[in-house]
C-alpha positions in Angstrom: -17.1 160.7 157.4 -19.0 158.0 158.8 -21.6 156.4 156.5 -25.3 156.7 156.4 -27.5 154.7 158.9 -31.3 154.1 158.4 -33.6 155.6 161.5 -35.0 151.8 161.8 -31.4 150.3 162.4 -30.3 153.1 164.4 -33.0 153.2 166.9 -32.8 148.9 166.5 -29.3 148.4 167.9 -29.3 148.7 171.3 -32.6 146.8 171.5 -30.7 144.3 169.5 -27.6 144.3 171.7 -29.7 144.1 175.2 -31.9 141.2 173.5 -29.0 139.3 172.5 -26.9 139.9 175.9 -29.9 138.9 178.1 -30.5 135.3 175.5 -26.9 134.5 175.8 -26.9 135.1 179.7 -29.9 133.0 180.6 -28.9 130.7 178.3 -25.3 129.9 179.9 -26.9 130.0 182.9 -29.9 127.4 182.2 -26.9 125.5 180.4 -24.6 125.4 183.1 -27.6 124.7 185.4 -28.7 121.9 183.6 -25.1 120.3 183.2 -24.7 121.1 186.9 -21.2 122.8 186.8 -19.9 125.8 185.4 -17.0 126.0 182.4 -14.7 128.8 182.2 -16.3 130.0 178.6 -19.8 129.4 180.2 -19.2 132.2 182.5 -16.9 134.2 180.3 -20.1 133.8 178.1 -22.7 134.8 180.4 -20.3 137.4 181.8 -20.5 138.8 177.5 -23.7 138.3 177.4 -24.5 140.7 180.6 -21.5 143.8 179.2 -23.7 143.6 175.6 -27.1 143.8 177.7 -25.9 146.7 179.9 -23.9 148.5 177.1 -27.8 148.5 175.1 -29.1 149.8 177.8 -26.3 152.7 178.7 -26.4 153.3 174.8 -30.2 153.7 175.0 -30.1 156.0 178.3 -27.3 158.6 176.7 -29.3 158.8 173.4 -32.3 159.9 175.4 -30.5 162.3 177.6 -29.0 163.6 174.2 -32.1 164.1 172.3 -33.8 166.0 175.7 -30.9 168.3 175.6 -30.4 168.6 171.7 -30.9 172.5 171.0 -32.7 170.9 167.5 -35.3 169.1 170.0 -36.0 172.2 171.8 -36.7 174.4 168.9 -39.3 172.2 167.7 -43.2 173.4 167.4 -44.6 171.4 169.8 
């Protein structure tokens, strides 16, 4: 059984995880930019960065397409 989470950390993490994937991938690319040449763990960096930004953002998308289909959402009072 998986332990409880608070609503305010639940509904955070994907904001977190796209936040911290989109500071990490600018900021590999600024880096590399401003060094003028790219490292292997500069682009394995930003290449982390952008998975974390788009798995926030497929994490956000599913919860909403959950919560429109939930059988608990639709027997709600309006």
């Amino acid at each position: 059984m998986r332990p409880w989470t608070p609503q305010t950390l639940y509904d955070a993490k994907p904001w977190a995880l796209i936040g911290i994937g989109v500071i990490m991938s600018i900021g590999m690319m600024l880096w590399s930019l401003s060094a003028g040449l790219w490292t292997v763990w500069r682009g394995l960096l930003c290449l982390a960065g952008a998975g974390l930004a788009i798995v926030g953002g497929a994490t956000l998308q599913l919860r909403q397409d959950y919560r429109a289909r939930s059988k608990w959402r639709r027997d709600a009072p309006p």
